[in-house]
C-alpha positions in Angstrom: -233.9 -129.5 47.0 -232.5 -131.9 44.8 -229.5 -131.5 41.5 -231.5 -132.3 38.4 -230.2 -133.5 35.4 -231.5 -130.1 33.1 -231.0 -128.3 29.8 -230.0 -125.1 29.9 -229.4 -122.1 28.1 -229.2 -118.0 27.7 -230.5 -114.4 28.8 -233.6 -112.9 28.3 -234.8 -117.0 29.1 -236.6 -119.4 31.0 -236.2 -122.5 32.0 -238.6 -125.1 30.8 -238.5 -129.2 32.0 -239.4 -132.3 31.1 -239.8 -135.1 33.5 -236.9 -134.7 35.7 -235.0 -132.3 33.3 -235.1 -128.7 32.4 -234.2 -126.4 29.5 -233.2 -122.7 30.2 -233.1 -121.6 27.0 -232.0 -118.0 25.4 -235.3 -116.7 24.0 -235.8 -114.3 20.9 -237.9 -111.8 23.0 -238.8 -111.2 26.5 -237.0 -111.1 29.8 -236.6 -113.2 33.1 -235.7 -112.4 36.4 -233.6 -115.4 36.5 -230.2 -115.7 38.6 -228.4 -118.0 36.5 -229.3 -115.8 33.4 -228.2 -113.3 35.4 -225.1 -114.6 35.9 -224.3 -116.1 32.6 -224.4 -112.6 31.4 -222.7 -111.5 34.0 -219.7 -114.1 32.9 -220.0 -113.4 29.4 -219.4 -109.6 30.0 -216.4 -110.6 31.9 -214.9 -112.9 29.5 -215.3 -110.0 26.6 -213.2 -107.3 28.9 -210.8 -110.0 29.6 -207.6 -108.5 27.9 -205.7 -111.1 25.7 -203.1 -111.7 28.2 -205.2 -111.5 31.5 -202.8 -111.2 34.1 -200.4 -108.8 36.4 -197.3 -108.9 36.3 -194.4 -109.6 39.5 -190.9 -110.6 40.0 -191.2 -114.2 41.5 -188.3 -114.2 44.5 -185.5 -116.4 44.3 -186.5 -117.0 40.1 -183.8 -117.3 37.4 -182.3 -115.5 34.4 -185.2 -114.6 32.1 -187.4 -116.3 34.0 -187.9 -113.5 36.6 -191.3 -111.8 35.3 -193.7 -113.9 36.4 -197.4 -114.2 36.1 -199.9 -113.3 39.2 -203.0 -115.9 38.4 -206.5 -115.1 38.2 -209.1 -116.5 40.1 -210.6 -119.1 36.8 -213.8 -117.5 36.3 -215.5 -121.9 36.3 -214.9 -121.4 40.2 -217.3 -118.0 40.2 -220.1 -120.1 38.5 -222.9 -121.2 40.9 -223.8 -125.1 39.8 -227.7 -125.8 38.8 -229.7 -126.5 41.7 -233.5 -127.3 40.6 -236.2 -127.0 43.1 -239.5 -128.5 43.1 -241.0 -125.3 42.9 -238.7 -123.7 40.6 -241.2 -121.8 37.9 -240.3 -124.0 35.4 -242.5 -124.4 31.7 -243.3 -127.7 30.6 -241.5 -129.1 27.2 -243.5 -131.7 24.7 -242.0 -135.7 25.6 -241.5 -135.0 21.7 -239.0 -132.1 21.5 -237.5 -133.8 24.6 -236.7 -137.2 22.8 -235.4 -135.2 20.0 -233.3 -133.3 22.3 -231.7 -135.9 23.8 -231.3 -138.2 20.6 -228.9 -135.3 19.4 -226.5 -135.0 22.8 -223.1 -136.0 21.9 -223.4 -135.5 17.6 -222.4 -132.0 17.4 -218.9 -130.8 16.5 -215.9 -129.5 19.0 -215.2 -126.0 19.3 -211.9 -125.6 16.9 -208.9 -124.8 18.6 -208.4 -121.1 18.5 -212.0 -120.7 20.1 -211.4 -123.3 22.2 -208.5 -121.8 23.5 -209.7 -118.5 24.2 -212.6 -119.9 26.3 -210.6 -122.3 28.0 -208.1 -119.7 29.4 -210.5 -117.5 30.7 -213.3 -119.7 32.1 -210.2 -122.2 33.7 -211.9 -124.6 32.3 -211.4 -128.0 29.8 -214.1 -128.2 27.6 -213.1 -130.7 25.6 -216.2 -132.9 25.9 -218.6 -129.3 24.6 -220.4 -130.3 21.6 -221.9 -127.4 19.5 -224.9 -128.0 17.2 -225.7 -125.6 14.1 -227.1 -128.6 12.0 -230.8 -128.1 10.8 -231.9 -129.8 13.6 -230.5 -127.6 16.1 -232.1 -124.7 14.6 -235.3 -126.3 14.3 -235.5 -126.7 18.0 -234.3 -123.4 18.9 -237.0 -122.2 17.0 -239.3 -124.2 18.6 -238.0 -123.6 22.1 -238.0 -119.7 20.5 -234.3 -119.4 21.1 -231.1 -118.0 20.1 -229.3 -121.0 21.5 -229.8 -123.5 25.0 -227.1 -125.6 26.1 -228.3 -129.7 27.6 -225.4 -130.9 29.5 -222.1 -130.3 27.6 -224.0 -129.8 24.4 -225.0 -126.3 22.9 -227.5 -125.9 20.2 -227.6 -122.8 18.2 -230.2 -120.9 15.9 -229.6 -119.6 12.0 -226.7 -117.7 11.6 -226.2 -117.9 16.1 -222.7 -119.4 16.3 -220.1 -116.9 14.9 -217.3 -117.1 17.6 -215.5 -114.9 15.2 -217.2 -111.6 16.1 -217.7 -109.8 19.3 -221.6 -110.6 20.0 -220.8 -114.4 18.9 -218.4 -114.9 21.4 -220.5 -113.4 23.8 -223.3 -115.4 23.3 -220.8 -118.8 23.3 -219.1 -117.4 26.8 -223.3 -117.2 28.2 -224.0 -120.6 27.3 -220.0 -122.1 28.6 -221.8 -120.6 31.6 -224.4 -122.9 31.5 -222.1 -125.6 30.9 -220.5 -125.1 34.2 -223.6 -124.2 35.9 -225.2 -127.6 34.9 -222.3 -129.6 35.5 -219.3 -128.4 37.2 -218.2 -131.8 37.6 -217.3 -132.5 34.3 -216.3 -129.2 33.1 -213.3 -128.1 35.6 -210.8 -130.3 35.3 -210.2 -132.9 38.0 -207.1 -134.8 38.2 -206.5 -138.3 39.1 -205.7 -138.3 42.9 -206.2 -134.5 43.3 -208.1 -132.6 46.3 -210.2 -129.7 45.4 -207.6 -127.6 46.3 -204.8 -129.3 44.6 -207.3 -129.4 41.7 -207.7 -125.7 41.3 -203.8 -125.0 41.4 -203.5 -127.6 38.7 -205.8 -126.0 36.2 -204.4 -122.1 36.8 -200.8 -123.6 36.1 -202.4 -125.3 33.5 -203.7 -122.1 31.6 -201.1 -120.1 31.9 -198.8 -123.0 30.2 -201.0 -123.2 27.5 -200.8 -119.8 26.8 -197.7 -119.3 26.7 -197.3 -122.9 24.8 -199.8 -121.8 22.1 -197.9 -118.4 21.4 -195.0 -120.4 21.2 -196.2 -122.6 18.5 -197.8 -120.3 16.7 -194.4 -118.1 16.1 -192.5 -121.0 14.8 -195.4 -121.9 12.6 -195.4 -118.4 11.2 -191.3 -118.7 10.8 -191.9 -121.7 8.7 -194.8 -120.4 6.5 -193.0 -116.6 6.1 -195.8 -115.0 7.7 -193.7 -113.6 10.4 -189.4 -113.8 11.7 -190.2 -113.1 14.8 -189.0 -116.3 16.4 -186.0 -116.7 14.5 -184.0 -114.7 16.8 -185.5 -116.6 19.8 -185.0 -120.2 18.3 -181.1 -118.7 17.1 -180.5 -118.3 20.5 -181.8 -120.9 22.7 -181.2 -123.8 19.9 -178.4 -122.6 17.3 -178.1 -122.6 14.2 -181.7 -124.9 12.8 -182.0 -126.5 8.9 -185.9 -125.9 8.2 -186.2 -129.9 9.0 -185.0 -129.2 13.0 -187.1 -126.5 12.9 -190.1 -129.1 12.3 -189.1 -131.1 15.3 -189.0 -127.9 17.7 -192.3 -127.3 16.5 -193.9 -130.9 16.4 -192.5 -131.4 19.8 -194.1 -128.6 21.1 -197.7 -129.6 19.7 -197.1 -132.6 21.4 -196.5 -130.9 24.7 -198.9 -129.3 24.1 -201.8 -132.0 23.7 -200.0 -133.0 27.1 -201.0 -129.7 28.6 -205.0 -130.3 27.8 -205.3 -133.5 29.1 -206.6 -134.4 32.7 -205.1 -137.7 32.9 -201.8 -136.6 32.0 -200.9 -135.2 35.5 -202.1 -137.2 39.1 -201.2 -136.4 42.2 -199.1 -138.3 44.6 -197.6 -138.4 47.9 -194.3 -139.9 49.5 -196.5 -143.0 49.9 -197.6 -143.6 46.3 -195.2 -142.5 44.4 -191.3 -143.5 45.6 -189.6 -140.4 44.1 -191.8 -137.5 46.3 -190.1 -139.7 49.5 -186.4 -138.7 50.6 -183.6 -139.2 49.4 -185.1 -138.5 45.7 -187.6 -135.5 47.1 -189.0 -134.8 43.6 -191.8 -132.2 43.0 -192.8 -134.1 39.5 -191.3 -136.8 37.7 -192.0 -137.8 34.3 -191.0 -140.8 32.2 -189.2 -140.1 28.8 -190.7 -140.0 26.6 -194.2 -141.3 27.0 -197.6 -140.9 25.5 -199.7 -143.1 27.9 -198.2 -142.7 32.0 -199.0 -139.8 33.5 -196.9 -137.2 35.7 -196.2 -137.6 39.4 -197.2 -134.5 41.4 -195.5 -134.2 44.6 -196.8 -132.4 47.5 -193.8 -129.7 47.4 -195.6 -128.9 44.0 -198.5 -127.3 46.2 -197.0 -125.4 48.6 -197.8 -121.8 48.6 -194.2 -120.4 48.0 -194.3 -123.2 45.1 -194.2 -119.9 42.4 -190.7 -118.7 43.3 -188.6 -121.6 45.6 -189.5 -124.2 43.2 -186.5 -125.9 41.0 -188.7 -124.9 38.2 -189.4 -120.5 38.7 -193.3 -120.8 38.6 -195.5 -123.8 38.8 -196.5 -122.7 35.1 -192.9 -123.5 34.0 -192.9 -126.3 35.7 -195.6 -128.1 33.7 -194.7 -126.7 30.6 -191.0 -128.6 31.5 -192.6 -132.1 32.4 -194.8 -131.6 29.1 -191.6 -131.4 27.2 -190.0 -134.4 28.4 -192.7 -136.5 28.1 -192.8 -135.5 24.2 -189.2 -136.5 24.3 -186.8 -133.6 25.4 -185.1 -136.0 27.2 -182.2 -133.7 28.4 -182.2 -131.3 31.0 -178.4 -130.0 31.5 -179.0 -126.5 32.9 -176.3 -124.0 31.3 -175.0 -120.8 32.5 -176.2 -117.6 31.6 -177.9 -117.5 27.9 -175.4 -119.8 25.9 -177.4 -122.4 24.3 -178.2 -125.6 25.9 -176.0 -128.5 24.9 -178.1 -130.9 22.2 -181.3 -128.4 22.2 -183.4 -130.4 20.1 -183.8 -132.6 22.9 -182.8 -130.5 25.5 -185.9 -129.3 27.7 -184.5 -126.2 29.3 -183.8 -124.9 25.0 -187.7 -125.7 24.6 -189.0 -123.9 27.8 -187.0 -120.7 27.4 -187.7 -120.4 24.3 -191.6 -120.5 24.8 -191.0 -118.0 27.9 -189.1 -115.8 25.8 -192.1 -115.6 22.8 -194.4 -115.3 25.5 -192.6 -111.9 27.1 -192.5 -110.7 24.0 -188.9 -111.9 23.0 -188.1 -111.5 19.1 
């Protein structure tokens, strides 16, 4: 049994190959017994009863001030997904060398997913998929008619029918969630993040922090964007408190600072792990769980071992691993200080102040006004 470079795709399908590569496509009509069609479905139904803020909530031990209601992560759905393995005997329908060429002429033209899609996939698969291309071009529907499907995914790249890719509605995010599936079916590898230095293990607490950071940074940013186009006050209370009094112009550097956090918190290379031996600050006297230059756009952050012990959520300097990140995000997009006030008074110089950045976000993110 041997991993096979394939193209794959939805339910009611079946897989068809060419040379050493195979389609599963999402037909029009008919059925298949299939087990990853199985389970793509089985992921897609998950991701649709996924609430929008998919976790439990605790009180992290030992945490501080408004820190204290923490977030219990879910096992990312990407680690539930069984990869592709092909066998020789595998049932598979053969595809013209014709389609095929056209096929993989097209890999890597399509478009990205746009960012509020993106998102929502993202945080409940665990998984970066940055590199998915999605095809809705003439082309693309021209070969899903010819393949007779609704969509089939080759690699990182999805090609829909006519009218297929709606991400908007309920049944189009459904059908986009079945063929991420496929996407992490065919190759894990380059779908769950993996960070420079990391262990599997390490890996897999990276990404959960990960995803809950974004969330909470993308809620964040999205109620100071809504302050500034007078769609919504309800961050003006929140930035009042934890920054003072803000001219519209301070209030664009909270919020550009936190897209470029942000940007930090979806990138793979951004964060490598290290140990006592590679990195001199994990090693006493220093003892650091992370340390990040600041600013910077191009080194990435140093992940001590303390970072992944199991008590990491609530003895931490940082309440939560999530918090953590979203801290060492901040200073690299310049929140440079970090004096730690008593109780709720604002931070001294909050504009550049990281603790003023990352209470606020927690605060918008528990629902704070």
């Amino acid at each position: 049994m041997s991993r096979q470079n394939h193209y794959q795709g939805g339910e009611n399908s079946g897989i068809i190959s060419a040379g050493t590569a195979a389609i599963q496509r999402k037909l029009t009509v008919g059925a298949t017994n299939d087990p990853l069609e199985h389970q793509a479905d089985a992921m897609a139904d998950k991701v649709m009863r996924m609430p929008e803020t998919p976790f439990v909530q605790r009180k992290a031990a030992g945490s501080c001030g408004e820190y204290d209601d923490e977030h219990v992560r879910l096992k990312p759905l990407a680690s539930q997904i069984s990869p592709f393995i092909q066998a020789k005997s595998d049932g598979t329908v053969p595809v013209s060398d014709a389609v095929s060429g056209r096929i993989k002429s097209s890999m890597g033209s399509g478009s990205s997913m746009l960012g509020e899609t993106k998102n929502f996939m993202e945080s409940r698969f665990g998984a970066n998929f940055s590199d998915v291309k999605i095809h809705t071009g003439n082309e693309s529907v021209q070969l899903s008619r010819e393949l007779n499907a609704k969509a089939f995914t080759v690699g990182n790249n999805i090609y829909f029918n006519g009218g297929q890719y709606q991400p908007e509605t309920d049944s189009g995010k459904h059908l986009l969630a079945h063929e991420l599936t496929h996407v992490v079916q065919q190759g894990a590898n380059n779908t769950i993040r993996r960070f420079p230095g990391c262990s599997t293990a390490q890996n897999d607490i990276i990404t959960s922090a990960l995803t809950r950071a974004r969330r909470r940074s993308t809620r964040a940013i999205q109620a100071v964007a809504d302050l500034q186009s007078g769609t919504s006050r309800r961050a003006a209370a929140s930035l009042a408190h934890y920054f003072g009094t803000l001219t519209p112009a301070q209030i664009t550097i909270v919020h550009d600072r936190m897209v470029a956090a942000d940007a930090r918190l979806h990138s793979a290379s951004a964060w490598r792990c290290d140990t006592e031996a590679s990195y001199t600050y994990c090693a006493p006297p220093h003892s650091w769980w992370a340390g990040t230059d600041c600013p910077t756009t191009t080194e990435p952050t140093h992940l001590c071992p303390p970072v992944f012990r199991p008590d990491a959520d609530s003895t931490g300097v940082e309440p939560s691993r999530a918090v953590m990140f979203e801290h060492e995000a901040l200073r690299a997009a310049g929140a440079c200080g970090a004096i730690y006030p008593p109780g709720e008074t604002t931070p001294p110089g909050s504009l550049i102040n990281v603790y003023a950045y990352s209470r606020f976000m927690y605060s918008i993110a528990s629902g704070g006004a």
